[in-house]
C-alpha positions in Angstrom: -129.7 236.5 204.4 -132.0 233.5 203.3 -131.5 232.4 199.9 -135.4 231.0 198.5 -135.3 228.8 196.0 -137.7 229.4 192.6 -137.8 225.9 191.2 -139.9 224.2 193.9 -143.2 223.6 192.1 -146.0 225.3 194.3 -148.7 222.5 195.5 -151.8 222.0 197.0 -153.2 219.4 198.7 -157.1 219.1 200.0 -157.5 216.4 203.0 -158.2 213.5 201.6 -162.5 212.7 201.8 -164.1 211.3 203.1 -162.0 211.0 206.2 -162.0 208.6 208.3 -162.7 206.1 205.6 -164.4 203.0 205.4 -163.6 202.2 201.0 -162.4 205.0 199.3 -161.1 208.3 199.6 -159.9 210.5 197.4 -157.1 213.3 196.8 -157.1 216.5 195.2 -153.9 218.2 194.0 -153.2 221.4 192.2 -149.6 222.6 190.5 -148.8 225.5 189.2 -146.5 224.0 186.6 -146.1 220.7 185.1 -144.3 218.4 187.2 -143.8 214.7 188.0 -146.4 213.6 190.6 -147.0 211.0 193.0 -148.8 209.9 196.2 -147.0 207.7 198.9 -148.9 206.4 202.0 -147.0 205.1 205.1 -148.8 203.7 208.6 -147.8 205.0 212.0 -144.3 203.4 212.1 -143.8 204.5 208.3 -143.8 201.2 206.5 -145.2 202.1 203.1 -148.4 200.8 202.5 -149.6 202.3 199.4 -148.1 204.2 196.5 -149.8 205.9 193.1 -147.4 207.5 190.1 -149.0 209.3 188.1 -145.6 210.7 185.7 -145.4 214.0 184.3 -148.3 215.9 184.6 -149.8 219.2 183.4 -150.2 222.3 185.7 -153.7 222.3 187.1 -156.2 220.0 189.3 -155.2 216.0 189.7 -156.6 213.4 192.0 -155.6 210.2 193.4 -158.4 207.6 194.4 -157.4 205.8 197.4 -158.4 201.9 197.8 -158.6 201.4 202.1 -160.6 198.4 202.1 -157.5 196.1 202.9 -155.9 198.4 205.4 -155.9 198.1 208.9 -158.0 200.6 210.8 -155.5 203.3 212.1 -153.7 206.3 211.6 -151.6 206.9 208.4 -150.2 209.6 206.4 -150.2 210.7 202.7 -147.1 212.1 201.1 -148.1 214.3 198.0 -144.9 214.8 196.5 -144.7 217.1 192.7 -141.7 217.7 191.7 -139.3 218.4 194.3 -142.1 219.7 196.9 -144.0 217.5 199.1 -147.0 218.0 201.2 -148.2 215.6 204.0 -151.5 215.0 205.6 -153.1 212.5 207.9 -155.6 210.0 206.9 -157.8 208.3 209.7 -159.1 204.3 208.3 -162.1 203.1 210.5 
């Protein structure tokens, strides 16, 4: 039998947009319960480029603003991590 675990904070992450970027993008992020959250993004050979903390913060909508005018154009990918669940997407930079 599969044991599922209860204190894994539920999350949701839109792609980021406007995707592909040429500025900024932005995040949007919804808990369920209050949880520490944070954004981490990594190029293709997962060298971490980027990073946003935001703490502890209350159940409900969040977003992180994304800066891309210094990165390379490429491939890269946005860890969403709240609490002890994570949720990764791809982000194309033109």
């Amino acid at each position: 039998m599969t044991e599922t675990s209860f204190n894994e904070t539920s999350i949701n992450v839109t792609q980021n947009f406007p995707n592909p970027v040429n500025g900024t993008t932005s995040v949007r992020v919804n808990i369920e319960e209050s949880a520490n959250l944070s954004l981490e993004l990594t190029n293709m050979v997962g060298q971490k480029v980027l990073s946003q903390e935001k703490g502890i913060v209350n159940a409900g909508s969040h977003e992180f603003v994304l800066d891309a005018t210094n990165l390379q154009a490429g491939i890269y990918f946005y860890t969403v991590t709240a609490g002890e669940s994570n949720v990764t997407k791809r982000m194309i930079v033109r």
